[in-house]
C-alpha positions as CSV (number, residue, x, y, z in Angstrom):
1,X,113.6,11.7,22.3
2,X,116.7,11.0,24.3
3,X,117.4,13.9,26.9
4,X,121.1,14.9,26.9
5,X,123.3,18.0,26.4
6,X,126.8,17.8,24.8
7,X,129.5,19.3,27.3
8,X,132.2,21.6,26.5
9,X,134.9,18.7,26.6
10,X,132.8,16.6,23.6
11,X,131.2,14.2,26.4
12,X,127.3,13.1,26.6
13,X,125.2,14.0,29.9
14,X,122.6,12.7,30.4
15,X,119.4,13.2,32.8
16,X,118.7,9.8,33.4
17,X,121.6,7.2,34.1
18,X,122.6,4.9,31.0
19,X,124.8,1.8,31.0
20,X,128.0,1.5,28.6
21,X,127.2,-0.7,25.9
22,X,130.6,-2.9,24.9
23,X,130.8,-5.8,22.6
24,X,133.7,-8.6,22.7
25,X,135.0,-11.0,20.1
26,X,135.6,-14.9,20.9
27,X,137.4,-16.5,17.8
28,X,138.7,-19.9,17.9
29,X,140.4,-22.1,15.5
30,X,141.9,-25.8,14.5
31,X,145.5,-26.4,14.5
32,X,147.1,-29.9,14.4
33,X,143.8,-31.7,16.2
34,X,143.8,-29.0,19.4
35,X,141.2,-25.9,19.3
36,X,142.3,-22.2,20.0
37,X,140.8,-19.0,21.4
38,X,142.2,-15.8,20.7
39,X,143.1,-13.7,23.9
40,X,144.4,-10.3,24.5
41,X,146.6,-9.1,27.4
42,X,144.6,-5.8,28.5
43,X,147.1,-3.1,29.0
44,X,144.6,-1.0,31.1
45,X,143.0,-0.9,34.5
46,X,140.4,-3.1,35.2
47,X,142.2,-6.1,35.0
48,X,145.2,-4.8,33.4
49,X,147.4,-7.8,32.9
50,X,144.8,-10.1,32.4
51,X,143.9,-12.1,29.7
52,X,140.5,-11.3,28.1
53,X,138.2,-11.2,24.6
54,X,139.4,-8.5,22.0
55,X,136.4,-6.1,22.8
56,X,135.7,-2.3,24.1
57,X,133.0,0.4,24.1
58,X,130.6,1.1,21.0
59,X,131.2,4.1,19.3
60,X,127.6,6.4,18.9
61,X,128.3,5.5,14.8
62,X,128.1,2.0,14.9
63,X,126.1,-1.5,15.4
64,X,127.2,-3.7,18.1
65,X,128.5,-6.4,15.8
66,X,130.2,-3.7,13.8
67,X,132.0,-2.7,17.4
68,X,133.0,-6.5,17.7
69,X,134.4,-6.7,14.5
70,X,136.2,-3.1,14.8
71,X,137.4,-3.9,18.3
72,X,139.0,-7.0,17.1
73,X,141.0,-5.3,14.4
74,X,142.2,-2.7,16.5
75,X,143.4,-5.0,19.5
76,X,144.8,-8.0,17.2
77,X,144.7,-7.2,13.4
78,X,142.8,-9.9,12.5
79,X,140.0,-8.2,10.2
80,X,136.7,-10.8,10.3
81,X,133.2,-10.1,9.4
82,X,129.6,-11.7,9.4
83,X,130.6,-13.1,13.5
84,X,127.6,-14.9,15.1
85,X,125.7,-13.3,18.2
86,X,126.5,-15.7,21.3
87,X,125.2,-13.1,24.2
88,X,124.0,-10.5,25.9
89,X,125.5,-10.8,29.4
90,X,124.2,-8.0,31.9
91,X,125.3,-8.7,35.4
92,X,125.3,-5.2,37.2
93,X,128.7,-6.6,38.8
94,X,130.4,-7.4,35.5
95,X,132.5,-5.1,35.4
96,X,134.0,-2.9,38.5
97,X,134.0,0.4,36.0
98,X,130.4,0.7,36.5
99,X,127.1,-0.7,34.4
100,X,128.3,-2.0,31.6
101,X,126.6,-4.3,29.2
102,X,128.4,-6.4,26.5
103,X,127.3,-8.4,23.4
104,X,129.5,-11.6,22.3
105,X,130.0,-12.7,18.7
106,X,132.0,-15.7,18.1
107,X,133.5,-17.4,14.7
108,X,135.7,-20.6,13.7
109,X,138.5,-18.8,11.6
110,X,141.7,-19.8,10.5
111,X,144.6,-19.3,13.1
112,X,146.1,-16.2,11.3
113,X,149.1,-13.7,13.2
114,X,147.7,-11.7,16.1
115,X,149.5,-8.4,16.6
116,X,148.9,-6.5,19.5
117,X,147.7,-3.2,19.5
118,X,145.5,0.1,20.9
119,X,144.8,-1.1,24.3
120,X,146.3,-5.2,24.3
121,X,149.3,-5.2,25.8
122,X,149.8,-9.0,24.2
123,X,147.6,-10.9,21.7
124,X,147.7,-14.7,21.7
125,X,145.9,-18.0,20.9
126,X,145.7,-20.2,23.6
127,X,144.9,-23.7,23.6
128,X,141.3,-24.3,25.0
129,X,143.0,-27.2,27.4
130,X,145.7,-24.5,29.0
131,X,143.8,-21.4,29.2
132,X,144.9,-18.5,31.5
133,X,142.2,-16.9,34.3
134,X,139.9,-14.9,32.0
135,X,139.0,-10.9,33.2
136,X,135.4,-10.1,34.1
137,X,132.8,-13.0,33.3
138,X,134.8,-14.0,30.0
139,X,134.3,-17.6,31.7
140,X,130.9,-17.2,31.2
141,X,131.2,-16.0,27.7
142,X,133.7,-18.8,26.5
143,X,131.8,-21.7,27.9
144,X,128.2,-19.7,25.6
145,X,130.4,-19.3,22.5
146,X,131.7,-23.0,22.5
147,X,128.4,-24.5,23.0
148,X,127.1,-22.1,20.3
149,X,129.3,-23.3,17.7
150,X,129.0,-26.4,19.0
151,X,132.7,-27.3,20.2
152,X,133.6,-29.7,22.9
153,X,136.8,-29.8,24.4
């Protein structure tokens, strides 16, 4: 049994520390010979301006992969199911929030509109041969995802 209380204000404590639990969403996609990745412009501290994976925190409701795949709806519109598992990158420095743990999931999709929304500031697909500097260990991420699906560029 997990020992926690429910405060006033609707948060968790808990006894023991936990880490945060995130999950992000690396798509990428053909066009005219050149592949894409899709990248959001985070609109928040940390990193806010930076370029980054659609991604955020899991919700106590919901699988990991169903946080990728919610995440990436809310941030760029796209709607995409049945994403492959690339990760699980725990580096206690990862992220400068505190201990926070991420899954990856990655798909080849078609390059369909990305509108920005919740917390993306801007939503675009970027050419894997011009990419901005990625937030947290995205570098990391993106080189795990393209040799999971097998893409050289």
């Amino acid at each position: 049994m997990i020992d926690y209380i429910r405060t006033s204000d609707g948060l968790y404590a808990y006894r023991w520390p936990r880490a945060s639990v995130t999950a992000d969403a690396v798509l990428f996609a053909e066009n005219e010979g050149q592949t894409f990745v899709l990248l959001i412009q985070r609109g928040n501290d940390p990193y806010k301006g930076c370029w980054a994976f659609p991604g955020g925190f899991l919700n106590m409701d919901e699988t990991v992969a169903r946080c990728a795949e919610r995440e990436l709806e809310e941030e760029t519109g796209i709607v995409l199911t049945g994403m492959q598992l690339v990760g699980i990158y725990s580096d206690v420095e990862r992220d400068p929030r505190g201990r926070v743990i991420t899954a990856a999931y990655s798909a080849m999709t078609t390059m369909t509109e990305a509108t920005a929304a919740d917390d993306a500031a801007a939503a675009k697909w970027w050419p894997l041969n011009n990419l901005p500097k990625l937030a947290f260990d995205h570098d990391k991420i993106l080189a795990d995802a393209m040799r999971v699906l097998k893409i050289n560029e």
